[in-house]
GUROTOR-397575 format. One line per 8 residues: their letters; for each residue x, y, z of C-alpha. Coordinates in nm, 4 decimals, always signed. Layout:
BEGIN
A> X,Y,Z  ... $
// end
This chain:
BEGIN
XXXXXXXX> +4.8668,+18.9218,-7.7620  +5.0363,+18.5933,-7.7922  +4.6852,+18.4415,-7.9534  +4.7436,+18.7278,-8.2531  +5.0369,+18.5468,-8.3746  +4.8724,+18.2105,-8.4227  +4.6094,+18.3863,-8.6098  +4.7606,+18.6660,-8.7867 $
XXXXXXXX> +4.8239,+18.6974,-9.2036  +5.1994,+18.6131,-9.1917  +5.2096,+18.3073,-8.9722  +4.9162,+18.0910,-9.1260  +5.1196,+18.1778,-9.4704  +5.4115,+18.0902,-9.3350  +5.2513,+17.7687,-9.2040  +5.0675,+17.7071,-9.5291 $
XXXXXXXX> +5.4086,+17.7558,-9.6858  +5.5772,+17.5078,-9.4173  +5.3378,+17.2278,-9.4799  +5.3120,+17.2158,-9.8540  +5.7326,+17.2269,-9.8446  +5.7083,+16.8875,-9.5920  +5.4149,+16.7402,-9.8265  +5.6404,+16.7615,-10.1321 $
XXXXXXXX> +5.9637,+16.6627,-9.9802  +5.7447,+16.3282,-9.8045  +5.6691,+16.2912,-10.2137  +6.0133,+16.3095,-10.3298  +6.1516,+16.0776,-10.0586  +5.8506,+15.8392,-10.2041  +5.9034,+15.9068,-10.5809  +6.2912,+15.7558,-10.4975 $
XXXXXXXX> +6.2101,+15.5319,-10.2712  +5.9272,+15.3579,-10.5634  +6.2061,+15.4053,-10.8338  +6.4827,+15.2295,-10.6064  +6.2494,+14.9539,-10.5306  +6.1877,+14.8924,-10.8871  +6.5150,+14.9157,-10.9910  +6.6861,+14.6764,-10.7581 $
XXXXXXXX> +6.3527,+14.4111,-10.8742  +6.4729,+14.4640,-11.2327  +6.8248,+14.4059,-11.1460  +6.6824,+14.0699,-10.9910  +6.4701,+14.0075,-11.2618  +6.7987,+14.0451,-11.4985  +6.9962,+13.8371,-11.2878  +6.7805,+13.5673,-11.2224 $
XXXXXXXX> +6.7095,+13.5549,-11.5736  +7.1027,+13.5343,-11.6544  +7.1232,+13.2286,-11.4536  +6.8090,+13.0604,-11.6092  +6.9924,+13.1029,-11.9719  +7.3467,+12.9829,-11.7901  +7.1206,+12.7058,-11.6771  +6.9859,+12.6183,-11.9775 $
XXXXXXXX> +7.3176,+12.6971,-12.1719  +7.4877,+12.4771,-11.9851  +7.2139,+12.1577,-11.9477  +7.2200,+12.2225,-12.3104  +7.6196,+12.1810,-12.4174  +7.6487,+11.9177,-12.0877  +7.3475,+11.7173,-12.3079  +7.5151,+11.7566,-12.6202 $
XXXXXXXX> +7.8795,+11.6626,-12.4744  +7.7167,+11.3543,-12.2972  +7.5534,+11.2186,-12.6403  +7.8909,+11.2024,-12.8440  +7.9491,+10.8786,-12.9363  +8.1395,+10.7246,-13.2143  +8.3423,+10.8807,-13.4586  +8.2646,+11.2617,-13.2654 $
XXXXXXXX> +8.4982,+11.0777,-12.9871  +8.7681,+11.0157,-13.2215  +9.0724,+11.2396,-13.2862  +9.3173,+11.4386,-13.1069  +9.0955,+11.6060,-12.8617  +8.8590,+11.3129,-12.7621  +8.8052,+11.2534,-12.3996  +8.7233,+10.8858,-12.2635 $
XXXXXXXX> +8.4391,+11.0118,-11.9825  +8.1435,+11.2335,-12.0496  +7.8312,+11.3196,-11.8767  +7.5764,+11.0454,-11.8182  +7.2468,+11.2328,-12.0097  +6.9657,+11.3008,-11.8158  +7.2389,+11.2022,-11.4921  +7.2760,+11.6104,-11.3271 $
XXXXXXXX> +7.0034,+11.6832,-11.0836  +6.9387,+11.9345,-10.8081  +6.7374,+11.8706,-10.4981  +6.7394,+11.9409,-10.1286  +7.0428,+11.8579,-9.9780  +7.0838,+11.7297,-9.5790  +7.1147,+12.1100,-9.5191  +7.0222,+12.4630,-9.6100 $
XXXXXXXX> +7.3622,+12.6176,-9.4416  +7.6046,+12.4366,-9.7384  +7.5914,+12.3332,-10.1382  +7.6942,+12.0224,-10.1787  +7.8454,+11.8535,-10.5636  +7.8714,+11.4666,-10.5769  +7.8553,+11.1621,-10.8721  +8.0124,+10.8638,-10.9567 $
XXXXXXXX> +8.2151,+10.7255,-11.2040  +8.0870,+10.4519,-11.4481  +8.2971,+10.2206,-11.6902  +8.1380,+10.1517,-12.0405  +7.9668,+9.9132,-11.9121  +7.8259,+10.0897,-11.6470  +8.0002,+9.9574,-11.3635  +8.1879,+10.1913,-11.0805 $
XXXXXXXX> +8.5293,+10.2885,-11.2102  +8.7093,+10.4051,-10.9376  +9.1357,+10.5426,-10.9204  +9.0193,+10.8680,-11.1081  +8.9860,+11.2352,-10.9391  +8.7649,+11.5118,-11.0187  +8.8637,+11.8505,-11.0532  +8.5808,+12.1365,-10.8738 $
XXXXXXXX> +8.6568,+12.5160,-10.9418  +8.4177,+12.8236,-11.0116  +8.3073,+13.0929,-10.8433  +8.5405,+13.2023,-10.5788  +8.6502,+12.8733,-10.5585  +8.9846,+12.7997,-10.6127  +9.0622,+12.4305,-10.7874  +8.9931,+12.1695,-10.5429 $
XXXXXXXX> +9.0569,+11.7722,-10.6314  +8.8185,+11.5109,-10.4973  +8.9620,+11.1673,-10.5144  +8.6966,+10.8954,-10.6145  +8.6421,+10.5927,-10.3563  +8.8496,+10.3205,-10.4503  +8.7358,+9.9408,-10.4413  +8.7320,+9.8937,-10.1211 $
XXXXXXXX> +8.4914,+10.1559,-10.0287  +8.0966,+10.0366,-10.0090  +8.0660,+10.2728,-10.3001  +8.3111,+10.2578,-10.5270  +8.4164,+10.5561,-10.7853  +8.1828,+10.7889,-10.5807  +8.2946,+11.1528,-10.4576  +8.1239,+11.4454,-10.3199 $
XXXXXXXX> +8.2454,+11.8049,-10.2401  +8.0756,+12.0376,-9.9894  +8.0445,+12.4277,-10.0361  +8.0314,+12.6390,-9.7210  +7.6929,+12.8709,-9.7506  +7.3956,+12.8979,-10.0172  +7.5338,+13.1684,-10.2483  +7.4744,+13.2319,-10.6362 $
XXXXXXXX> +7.7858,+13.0324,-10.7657  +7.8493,+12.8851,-11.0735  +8.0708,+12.5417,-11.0108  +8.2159,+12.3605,-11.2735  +8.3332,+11.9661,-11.1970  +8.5614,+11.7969,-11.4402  +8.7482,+11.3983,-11.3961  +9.1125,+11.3964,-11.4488 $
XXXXXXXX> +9.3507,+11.1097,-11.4219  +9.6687,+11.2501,-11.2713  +9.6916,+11.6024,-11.4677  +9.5104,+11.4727,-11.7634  +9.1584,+11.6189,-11.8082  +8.9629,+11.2723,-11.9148  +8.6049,+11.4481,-11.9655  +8.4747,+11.7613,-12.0435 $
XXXXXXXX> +8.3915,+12.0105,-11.7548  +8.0190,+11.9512,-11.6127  +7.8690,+12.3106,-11.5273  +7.6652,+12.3178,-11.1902  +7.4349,+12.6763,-11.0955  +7.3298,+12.7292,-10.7705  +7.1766,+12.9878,-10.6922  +7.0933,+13.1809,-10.3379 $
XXXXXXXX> +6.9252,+13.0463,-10.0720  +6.7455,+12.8085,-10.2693  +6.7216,+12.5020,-10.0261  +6.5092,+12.2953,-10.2526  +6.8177,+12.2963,-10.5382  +7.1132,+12.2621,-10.2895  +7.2279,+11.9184,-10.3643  +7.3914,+11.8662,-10.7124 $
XXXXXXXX> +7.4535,+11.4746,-10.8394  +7.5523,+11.3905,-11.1510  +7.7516,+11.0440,-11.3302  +8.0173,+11.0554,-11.5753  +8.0521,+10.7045,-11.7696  +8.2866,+10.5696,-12.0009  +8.2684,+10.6684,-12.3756  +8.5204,+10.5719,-12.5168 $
XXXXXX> +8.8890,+10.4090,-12.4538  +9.1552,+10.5614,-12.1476  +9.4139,+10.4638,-12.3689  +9.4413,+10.6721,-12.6507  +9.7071,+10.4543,-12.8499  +9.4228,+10.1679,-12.8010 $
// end
């Protein structure tokens, strides 16, 4: 009697019935799961391409900023120190567990100029100031500043003498776990006079 019910009308319908309702449920969970998947690659895809354009945004305004010479560095708003063209690289730093931001400071004639600070704030990063070595350092004018973990951050760096911004902010992308771009350094060099009464 108990063999009837395996093989009777009702239950193989009812099993029929059972199995098609798992197969298209399995489907649905792998419709969503596909559709997730490619959404969170777009969002990637987006993002990454975001920073690329920051990227080349910034290398872009930092390049034009760092060729201003002459008359552009006259006026009210002109700033002695700029970026040192061709100067801001990334490469591996000592470490994959930290970012790391460093440079030097140049006179006009390309010597260290040290006594100035540099001003680091960006992505949840609060304004930090670095002090540049001073002359009796084995490397004067230099200054680095090391960021705890390999997150997407944008950082920008900018010198100041006391208060007084004295070049235009230098914009720095990291991006996440990227081990081989870890290690910004860039130079800042004299452009025109600290004085702006000279």
């Amino acid at each position: 009697m108990s063999d009837d019910i395996y093989t009777s009308r009702p239950y193989k319908i009812g099993l029929n019935v059972a199995v098609l309702l798992f197969l298209i449920t399995l489907t649905a969970v792998i419709v969503i799961l596909v559709i997730a998947n490619a959404r969170d690659e777009r969002q990637e895809r987006e993002f990454s391409s975001t920073l690329t354009a920051v990227w080349n945004d910034s290398a872009a305004t930092q390049t034009a900023v760092a060729n201003l010479t002459g008359s552009a560095l006259s006026g009210p708003f002109a700033l002695p120190f700029a970026l040192v063209p061709g100067s801001l690289t990334l490469s591996a730093g000592e470490t994959c567990a930290s970012q790391t931001v460093s440079g030097q400071v140049l006179d006009d004639g390309g010597q260290p100029y040290p006594g100035l600070s540099v001003m680091i704030w960006g992505s949840a990063l609060a304004p930090v100031l670095v002090d540049t070595a001073g002359d009796d350092a084995e490397q004067p004018g230099t200054w680095a500043f090391t960021l705890d973990g390999t997150t997407s951050r944008h950082v920008w760096v900018q010198l100041v003498d006391g208060e007084q911004p004295v070049s235009p902010p230098v914009a720095v992308v990291f991006e996440a776990g990227d081990c081989e771009r870890n290690y910004a350094a860039l130079a800042l060099r004299q452009a025109g006079p600290t004085d702006p009464d000279s």
